[in-house]
PAKOLGU-239275 format. One record per residue: residue in one letter; x, y, z of N, C-alpha, C in turn. Coordinates in pm, whole numbers, padded with zeros to 5 digits, always signed. Each point is the difference from the previous one (the first is absolute). Last residue first. Layout:
N
AXYZXYZXYZ ...
END
This chain:
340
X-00382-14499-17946-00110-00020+00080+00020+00082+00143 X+00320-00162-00355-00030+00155+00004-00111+00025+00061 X+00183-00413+00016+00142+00047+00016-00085+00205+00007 X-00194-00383-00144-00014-00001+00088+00078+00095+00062 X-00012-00048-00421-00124+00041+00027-00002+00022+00149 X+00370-00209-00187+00008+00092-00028-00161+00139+00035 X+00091-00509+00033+00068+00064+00097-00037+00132-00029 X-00212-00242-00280-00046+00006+00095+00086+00054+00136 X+00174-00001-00491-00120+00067+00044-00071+00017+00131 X+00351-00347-00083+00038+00134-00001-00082+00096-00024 X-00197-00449-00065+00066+00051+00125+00065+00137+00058 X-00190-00229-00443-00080+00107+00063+00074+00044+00155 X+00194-00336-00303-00022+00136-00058-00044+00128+00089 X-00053-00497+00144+00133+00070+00005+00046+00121-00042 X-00417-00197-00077+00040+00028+00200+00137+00036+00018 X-00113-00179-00441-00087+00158+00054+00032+00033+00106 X+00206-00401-00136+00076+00123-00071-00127+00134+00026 X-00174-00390+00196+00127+00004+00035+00091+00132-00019 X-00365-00209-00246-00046+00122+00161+00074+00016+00059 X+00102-00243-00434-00053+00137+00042-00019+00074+00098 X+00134-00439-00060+00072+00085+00028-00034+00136-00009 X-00265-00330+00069+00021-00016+00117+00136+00117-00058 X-00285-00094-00314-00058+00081+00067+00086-00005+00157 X+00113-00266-00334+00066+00098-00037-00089+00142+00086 X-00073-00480+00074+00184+00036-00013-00013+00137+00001 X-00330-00208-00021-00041+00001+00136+00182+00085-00021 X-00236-00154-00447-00050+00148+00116+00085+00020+00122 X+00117-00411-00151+00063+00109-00043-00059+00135-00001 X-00189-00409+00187+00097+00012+00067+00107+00161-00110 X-00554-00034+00086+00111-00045-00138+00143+00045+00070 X-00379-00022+00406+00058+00105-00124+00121-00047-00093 X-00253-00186+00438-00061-00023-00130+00025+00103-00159 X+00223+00014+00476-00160+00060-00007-00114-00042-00153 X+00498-00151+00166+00002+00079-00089-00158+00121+00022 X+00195-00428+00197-00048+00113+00150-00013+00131-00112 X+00044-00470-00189-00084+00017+00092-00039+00184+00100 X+00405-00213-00283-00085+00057-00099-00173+00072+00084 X+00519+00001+00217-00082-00101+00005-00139+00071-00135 X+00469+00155+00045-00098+00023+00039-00108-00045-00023 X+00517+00117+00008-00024-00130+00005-00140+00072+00062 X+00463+00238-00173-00109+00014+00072-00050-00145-00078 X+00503+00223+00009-00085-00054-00045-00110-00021+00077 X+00534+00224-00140-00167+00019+00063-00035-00125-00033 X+00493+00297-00072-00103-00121-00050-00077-00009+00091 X+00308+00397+00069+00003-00063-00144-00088-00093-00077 X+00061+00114+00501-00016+00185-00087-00062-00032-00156 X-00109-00430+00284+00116+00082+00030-00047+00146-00079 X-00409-00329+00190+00162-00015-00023+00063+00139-00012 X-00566-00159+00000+00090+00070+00070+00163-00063-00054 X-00520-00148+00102+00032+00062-00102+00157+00062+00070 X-00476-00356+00113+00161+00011-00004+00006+00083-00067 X-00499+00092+00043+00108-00113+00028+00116+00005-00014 X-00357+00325+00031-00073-00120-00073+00074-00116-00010 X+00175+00443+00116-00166-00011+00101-00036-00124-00113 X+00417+00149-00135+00000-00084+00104-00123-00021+00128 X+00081+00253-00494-00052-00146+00038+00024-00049+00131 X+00178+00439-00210-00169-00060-00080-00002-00153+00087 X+00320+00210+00207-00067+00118-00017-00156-00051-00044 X+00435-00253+00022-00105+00007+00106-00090+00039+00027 X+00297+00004-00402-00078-00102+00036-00083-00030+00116 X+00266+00379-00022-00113+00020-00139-00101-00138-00007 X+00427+00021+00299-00065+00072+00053-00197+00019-00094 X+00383-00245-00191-00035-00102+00118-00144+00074+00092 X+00292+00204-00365-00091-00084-00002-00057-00101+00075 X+00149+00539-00052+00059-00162+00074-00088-00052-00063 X+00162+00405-00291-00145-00078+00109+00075-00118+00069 X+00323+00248-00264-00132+00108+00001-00110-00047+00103 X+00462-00196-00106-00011+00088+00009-00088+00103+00005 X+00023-00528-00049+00041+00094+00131-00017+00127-00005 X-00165-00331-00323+00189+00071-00070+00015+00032+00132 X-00411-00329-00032+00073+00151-00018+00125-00008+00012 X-00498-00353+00001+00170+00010-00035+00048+00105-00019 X-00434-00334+00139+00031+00131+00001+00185-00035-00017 X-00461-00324-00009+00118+00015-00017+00048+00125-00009 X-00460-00310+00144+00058+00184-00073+00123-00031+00051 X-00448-00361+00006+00128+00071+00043+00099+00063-00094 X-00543-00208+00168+00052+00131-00050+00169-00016-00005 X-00319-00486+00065+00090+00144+00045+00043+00069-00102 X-00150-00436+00019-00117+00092-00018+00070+00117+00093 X+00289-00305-00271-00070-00047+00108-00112+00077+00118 X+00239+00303-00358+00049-00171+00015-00066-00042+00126 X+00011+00468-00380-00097-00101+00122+00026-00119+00032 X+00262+00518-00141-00091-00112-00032-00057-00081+00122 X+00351+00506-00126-00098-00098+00047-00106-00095-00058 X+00448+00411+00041-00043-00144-00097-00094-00080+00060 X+00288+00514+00037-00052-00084+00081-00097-00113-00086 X+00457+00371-00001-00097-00032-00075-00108-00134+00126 X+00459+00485-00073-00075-00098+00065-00157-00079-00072 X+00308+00305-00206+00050-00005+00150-00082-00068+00093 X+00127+00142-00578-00086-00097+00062+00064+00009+00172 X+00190+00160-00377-00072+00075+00032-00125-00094+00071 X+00183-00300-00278+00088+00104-00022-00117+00134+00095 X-00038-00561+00061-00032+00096-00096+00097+00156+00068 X+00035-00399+00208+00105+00009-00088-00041+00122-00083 X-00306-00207+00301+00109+00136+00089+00037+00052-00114 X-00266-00398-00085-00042+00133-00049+00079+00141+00072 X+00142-00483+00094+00006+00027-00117-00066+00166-00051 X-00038-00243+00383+00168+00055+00004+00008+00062-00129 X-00489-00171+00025+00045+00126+00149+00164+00039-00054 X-00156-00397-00155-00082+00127-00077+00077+00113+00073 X+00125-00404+00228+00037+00014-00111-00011+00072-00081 X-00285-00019+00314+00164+00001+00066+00070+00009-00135 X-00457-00169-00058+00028+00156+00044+00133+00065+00041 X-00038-00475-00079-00043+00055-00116-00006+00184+00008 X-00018-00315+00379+00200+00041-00038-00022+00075-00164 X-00431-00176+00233+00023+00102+00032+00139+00079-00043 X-00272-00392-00221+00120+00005+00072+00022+00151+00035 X-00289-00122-00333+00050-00191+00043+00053+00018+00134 X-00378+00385-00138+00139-00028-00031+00040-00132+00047 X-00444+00365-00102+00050-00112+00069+00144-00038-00080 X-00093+00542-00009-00100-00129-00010+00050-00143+00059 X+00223+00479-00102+00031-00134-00091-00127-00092+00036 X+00142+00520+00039-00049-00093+00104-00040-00079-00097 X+00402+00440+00095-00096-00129-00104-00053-00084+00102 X+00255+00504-00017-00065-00111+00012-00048-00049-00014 X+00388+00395+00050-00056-00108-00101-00083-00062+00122 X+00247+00546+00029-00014-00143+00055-00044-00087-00146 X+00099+00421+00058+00092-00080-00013-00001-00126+00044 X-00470+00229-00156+00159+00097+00015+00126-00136-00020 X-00346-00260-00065-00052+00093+00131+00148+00081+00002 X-00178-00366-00382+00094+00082+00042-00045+00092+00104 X-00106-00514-00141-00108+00156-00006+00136+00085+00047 X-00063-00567-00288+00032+00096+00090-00037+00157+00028 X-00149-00426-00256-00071+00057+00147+00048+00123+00084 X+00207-00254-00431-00145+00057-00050-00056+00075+00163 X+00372-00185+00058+00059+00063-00069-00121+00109-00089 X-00007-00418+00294+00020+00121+00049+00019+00089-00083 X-00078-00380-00191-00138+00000+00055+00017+00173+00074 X+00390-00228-00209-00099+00003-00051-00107+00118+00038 X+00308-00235+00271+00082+00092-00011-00137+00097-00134 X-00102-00445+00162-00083+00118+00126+00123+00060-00064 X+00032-00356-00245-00121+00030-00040-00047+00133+00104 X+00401-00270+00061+00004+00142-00104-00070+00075+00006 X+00040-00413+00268-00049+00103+00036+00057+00168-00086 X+00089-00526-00012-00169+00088-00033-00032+00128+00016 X+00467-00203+00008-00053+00050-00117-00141+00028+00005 X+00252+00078+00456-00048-00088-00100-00047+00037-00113 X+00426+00231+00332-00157-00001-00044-00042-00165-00123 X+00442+00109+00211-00030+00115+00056-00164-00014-00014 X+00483-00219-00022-00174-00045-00021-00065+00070+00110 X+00462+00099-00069-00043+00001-00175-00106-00064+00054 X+00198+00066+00386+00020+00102-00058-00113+00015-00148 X+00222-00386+00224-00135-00009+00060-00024+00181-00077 X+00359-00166-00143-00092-00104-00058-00144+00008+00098 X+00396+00272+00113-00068+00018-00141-00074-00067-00048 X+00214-00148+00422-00098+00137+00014-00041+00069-00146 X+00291-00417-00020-00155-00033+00071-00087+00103+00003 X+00425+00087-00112-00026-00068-00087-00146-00034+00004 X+00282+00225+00295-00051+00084-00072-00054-00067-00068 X+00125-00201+00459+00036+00000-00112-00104+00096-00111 X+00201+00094+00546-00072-00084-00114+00016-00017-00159 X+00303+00157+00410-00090-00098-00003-00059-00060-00068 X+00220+00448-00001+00099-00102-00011-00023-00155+00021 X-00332+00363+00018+00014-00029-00135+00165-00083-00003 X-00257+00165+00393-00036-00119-00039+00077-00038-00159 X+00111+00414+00206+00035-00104+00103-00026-00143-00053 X-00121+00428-00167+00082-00045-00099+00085-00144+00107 X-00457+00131+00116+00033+00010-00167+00146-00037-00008 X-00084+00191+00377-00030-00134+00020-00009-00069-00131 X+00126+00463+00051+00075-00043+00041-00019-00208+00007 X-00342+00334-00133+00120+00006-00117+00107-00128+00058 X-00333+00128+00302-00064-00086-00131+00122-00011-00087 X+00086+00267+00334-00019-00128+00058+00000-00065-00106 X-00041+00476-00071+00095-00071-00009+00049-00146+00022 X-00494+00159-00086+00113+00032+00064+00135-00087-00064 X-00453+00178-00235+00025-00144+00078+00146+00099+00085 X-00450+00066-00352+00007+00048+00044+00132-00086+00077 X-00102-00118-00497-00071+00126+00087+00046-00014+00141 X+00245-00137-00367-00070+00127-00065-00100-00011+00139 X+00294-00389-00013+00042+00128+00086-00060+00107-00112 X-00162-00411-00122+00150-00012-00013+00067+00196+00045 X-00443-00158+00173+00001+00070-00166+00136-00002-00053 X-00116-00144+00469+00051+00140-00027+00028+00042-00176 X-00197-00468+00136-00077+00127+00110+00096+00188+00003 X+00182-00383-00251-00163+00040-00069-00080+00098+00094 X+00452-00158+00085+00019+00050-00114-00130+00029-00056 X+00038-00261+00396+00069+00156+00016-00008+00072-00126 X-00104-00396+00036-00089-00022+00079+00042+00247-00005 X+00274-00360-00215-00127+00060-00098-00088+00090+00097 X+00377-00165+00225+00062+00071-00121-00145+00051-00059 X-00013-00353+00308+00001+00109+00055+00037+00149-00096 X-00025-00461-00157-00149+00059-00001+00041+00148+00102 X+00403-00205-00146-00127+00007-00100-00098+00057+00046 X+00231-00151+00371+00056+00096-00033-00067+00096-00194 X-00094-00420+00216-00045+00050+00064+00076+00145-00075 X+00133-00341-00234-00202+00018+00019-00002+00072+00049 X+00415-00131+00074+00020+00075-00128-00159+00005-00022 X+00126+00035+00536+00064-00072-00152-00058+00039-00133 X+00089+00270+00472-00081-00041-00090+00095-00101-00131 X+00152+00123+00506+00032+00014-00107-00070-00085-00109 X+00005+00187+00530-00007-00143-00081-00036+00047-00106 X+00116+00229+00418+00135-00011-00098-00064-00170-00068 X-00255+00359+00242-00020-00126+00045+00105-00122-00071 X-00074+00462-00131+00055+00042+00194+00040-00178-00009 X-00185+00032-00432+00158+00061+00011+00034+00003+00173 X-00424-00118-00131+00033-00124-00044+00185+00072-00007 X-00358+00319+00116+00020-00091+00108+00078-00121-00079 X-00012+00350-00295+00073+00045+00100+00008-00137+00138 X-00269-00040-00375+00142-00033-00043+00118+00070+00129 X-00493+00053+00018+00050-00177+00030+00132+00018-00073 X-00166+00414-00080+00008-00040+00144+00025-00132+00020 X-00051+00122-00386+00116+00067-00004+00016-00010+00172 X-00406-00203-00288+00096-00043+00021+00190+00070+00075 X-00435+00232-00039+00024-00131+00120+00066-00063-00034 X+00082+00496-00259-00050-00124-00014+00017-00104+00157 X+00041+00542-00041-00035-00083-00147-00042-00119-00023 X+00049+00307+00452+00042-00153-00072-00050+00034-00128 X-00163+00251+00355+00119+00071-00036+00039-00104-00095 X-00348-00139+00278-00062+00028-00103+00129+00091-00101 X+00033-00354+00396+00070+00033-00033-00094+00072-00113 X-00069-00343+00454-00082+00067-00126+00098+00140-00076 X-00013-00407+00420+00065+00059-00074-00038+00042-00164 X-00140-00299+00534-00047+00115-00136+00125+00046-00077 X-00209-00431+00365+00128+00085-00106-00046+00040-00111 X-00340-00122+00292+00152-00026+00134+00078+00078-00089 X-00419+00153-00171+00044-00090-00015+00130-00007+00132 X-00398+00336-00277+00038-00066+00139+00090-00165-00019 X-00117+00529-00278+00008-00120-00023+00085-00050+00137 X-00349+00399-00150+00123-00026+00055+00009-00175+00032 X-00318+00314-00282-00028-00114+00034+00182-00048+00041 X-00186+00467-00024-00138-00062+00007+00050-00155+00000 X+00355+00285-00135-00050+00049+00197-00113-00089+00009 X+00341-00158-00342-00082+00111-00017-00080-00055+00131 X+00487-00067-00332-00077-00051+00143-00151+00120-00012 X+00335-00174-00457-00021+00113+00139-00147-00077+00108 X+00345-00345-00230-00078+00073-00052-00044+00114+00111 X+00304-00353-00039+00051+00098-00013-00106+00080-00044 X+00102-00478+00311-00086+00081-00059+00039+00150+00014 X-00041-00480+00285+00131+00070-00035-00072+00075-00170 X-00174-00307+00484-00060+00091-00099+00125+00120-00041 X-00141-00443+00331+00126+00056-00057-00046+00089-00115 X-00298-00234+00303+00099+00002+00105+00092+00065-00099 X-00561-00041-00112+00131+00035+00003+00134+00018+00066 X-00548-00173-00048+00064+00057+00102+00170-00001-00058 X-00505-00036-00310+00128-00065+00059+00100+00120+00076 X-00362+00111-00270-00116-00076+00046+00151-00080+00120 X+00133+00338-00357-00100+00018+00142-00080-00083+00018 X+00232-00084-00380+00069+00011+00121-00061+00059+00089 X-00280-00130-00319+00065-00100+00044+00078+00036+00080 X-00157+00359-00257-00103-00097+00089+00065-00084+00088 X+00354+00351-00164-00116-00104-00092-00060-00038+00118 X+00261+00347+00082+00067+00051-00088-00129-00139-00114 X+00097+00120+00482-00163+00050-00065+00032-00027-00145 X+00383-00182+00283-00119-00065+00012-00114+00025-00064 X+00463+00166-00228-00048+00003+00177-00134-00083-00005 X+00443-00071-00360-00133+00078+00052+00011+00019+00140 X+00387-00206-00162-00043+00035-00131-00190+00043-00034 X+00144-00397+00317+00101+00099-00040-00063+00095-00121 X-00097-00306+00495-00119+00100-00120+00154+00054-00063 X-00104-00471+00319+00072+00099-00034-00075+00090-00094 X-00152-00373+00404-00004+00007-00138+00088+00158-00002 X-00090-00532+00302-00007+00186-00027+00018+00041-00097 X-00131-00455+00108+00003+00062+00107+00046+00153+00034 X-00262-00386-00429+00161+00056+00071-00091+00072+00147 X-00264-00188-00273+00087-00119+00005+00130+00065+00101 X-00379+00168-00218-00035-00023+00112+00092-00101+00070 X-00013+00231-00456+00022+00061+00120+00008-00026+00127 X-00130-00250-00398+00158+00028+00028+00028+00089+00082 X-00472-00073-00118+00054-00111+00034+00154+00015+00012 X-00290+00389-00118+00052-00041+00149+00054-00152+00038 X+00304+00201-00425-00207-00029+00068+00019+00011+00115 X+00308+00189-00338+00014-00006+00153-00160-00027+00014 X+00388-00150-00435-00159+00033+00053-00034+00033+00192 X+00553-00078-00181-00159-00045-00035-00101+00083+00088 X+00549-00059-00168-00106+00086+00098-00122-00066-00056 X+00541-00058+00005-00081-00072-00015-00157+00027+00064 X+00417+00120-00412-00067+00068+00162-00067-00086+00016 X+00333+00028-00349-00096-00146+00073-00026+00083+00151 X+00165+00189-00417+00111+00038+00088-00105-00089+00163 X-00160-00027-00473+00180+00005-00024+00077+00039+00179 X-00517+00017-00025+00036-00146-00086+00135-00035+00012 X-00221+00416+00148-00003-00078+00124+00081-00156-00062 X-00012+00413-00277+00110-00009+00129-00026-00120+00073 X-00282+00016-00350+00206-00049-00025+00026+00017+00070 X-00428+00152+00040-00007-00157-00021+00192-00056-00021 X-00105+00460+00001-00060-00041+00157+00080-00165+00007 X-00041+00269-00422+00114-00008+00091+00000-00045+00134 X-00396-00035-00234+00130-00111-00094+00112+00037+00097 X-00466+00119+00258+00088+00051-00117+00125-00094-00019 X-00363-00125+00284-00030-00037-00099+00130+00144-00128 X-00204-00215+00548+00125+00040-00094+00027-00002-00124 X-00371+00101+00409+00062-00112-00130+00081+00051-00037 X-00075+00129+00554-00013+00008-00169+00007-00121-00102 X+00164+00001+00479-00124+00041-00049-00120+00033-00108 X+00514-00320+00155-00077+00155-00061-00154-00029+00023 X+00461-00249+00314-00170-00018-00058+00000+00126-00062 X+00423-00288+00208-00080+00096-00045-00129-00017-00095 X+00324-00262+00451-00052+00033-00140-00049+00137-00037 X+00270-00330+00404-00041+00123-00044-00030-00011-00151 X+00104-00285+00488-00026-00001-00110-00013+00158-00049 X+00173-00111+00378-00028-00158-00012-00005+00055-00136 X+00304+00324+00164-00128-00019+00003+00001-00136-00022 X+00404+00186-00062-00047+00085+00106-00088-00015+00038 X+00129-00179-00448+00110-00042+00160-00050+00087+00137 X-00164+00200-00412+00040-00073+00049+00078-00084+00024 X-00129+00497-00011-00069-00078+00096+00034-00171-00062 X+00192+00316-00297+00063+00052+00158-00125-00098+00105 X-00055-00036-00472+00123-00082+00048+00075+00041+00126 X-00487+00136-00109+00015-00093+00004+00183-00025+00002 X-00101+00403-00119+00003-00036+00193-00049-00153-00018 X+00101+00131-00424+00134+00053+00119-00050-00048+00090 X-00310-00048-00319+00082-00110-00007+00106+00013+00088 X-00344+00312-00037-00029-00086+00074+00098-00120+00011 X+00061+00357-00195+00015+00072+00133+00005-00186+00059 X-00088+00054-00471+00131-00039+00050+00027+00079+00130 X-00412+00004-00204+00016-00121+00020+00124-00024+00038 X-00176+00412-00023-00043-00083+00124+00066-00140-00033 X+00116+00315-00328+00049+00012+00099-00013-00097+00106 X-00238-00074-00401+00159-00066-00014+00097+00085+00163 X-00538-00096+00036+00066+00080-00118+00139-00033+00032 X-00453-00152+00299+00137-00054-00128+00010+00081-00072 X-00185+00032+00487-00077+00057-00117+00135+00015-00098 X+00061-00307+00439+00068+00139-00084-00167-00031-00073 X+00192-00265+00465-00127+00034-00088+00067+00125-00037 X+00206-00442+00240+00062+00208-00027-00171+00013-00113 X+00078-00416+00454-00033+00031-00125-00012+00138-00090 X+00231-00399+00394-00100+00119+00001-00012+00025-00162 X+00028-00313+00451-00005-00027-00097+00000+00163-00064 X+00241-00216+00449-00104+00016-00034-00031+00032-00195 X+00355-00190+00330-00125-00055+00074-00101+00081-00107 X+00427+00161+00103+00006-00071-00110-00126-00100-00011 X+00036+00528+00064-00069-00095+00080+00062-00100-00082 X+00060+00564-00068+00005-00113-00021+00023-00136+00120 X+00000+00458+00105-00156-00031-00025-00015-00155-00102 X+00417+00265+00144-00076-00037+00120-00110-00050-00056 X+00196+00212-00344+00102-00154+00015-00050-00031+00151 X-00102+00456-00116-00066-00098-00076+00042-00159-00012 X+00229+00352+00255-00214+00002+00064+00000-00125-00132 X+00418+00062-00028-00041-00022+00118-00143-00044+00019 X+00192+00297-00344-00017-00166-00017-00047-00090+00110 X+00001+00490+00016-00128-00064-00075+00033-00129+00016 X+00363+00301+00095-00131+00022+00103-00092-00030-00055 X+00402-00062-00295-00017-00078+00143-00091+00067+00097 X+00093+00086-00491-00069-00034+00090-00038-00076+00122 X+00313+00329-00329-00009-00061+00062-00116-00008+00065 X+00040+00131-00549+00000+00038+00189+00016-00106+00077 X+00267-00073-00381-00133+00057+00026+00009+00038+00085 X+00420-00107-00141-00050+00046-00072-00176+00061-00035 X+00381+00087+00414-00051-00098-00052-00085+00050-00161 X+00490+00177+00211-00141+00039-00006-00082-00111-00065 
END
């Protein structure tokens, strides 16, 4: 019995679409998963391609971010349009296209991705494979880098290790057996030594000063928490706030917002068991821009501009209100109707 799934009715389609003639390029939104999706299908495309690189979208600015890419030498850069225009196709690991600006503006031939799918923006590409049952994208490139019997070296296998171990909360939230199984696959690979040292830089010393600041801001909503911090160095500043205020005791979900680069953006985080959060993030914000992810982690992105000129933290907490009214009031309104 093999140890993953077998994928031989995918490899095919996707090993047809490699060209050695042509150039291509894996665009991730950088977090330690995307970045080690991206480092797999880069060592499965090359030799298979003229060229291949990776480009983030994002800054990269969390410490652990900065070690994975430093200690385990990813080699990703800035996706301008000046570097875009260079290649001849491009890969999506670890999103879908609506998922940033930038990837919808680009035609997609490989789009591999564990996040839930949703009816309003079905994702077009020659090669799809979208897995939302996954705990972690890395747990799928470990399956294609196992059919494709090429055996991660000691980086690759590192970053595939972290890539798994953060997107499933070291298995506390949601994942399959797969995930487990690819976990302990890579761990005869890599070295633990490296993955603790990216592990321990977790945050910058400046950024005490926002553990501080939340702590005076924070608002208890039942079981919920939330804070709105104002301008920040670094949106990962909320990310960081966010894992941290779960920990509180009787605490089931919390949501953290500030202002980086004249954007609204809200960090959401739950235990699973009471609210999705991906669903809650769609709820308050996705009529004003990106919002959306898993049961567990969220996040919304909302241009300061389309606010109506309303104090970006008014805009927060009135967007959850009408929210939690419309939600309250619902079961009333069936119920009225129901005796009409």
């Amino acid at each position: 019995m093999a140890y993953f799934k077998n994928l031989t009715d995918k490899i095919p389609s996707l090993l047809s679409l490699l060209d050695k003639s042509e150039r291509w390029l894996i665009l991730v939104n950088a977090d330690p998963d995307a970045l080690a999706s991206a480092m797999a299908l880069k060592r499965i495309l090359a030799h298979r391609v003229l060229e291949v690189a990776i480009g983030h979208v994002n800054e990269i600015s969390r410490p652990d971010n900065l070690a994975m890419v430093k200690l385990l030498r990813i080699p990703t850069q800035k996706a301008t349009s000046n570097l875009i225009v260079q290649f001849d196709k491009f890969a999506l690991v670890d999103s879908q296209p609506h998922h940033h600006p930038d990837f919808a503006q680009l035609n997609f031939s490989i789009v591999i991705d564990h996040h839930p799918l949703l009816k309003e923006h079905p994702v077009e590409a020659e090669f799809v494979d979208v897995r939302p049952e996954y705990g972690a994208n890395s747990t799928i490139l470990t399956e294609y880098l196992y059919n494709l019997k090429i055996r991660p070296g000691k980086l690759l296998a590192t970053a595939l290790a972290y890539g798994i171990k953060t997107d499933t909360q070291s298995f506390e939230r949601p994942f399959v057996d797969t995930d487990i199984k690819a976990f302990k696959y890579l761990t005869k690979s890599y070295n633990p030594l490296l993955l603790q040292k990216i592990i321990r830089s977790e945050f910058h010393k400046s950024w005490l000063k926002y553990f501080s600041q939340a702590l005076k801001k924070v608002k208890i909503l039942g079981n919920g928490l939330a804070v709105f911090l104002g301008s920040v160095e670094s949106p990962d500043v909320l990310v960081i706030l966010a894992d941290f205020f779960l920990q509180v005791h009787n605490i089931s979900w919390d949501m953290v917002g500030g202002l980086y680069d004249d954007k609204l953006v809200v960090i959401f985080r739950g235990d699973g068991l009471r609210r999705d959060m991906g669903k809650f993030a769609r709820k308050l914000f996705a009529d004003f821009g990106p919002a959306g992810g898993h049961r567990t982690m969220a996040r919304a992105e909302i241009p300061v501009e389309k606010l109506g000129g309303i104090h970006p933290q008014q805009f927060m907490w009135q967007r959850f209100y009408h929210v939690r009214k419309r939600s309250t009031c619902a079961p009333k309104q069936e119920k009225k109707i129901e005796n009409a």
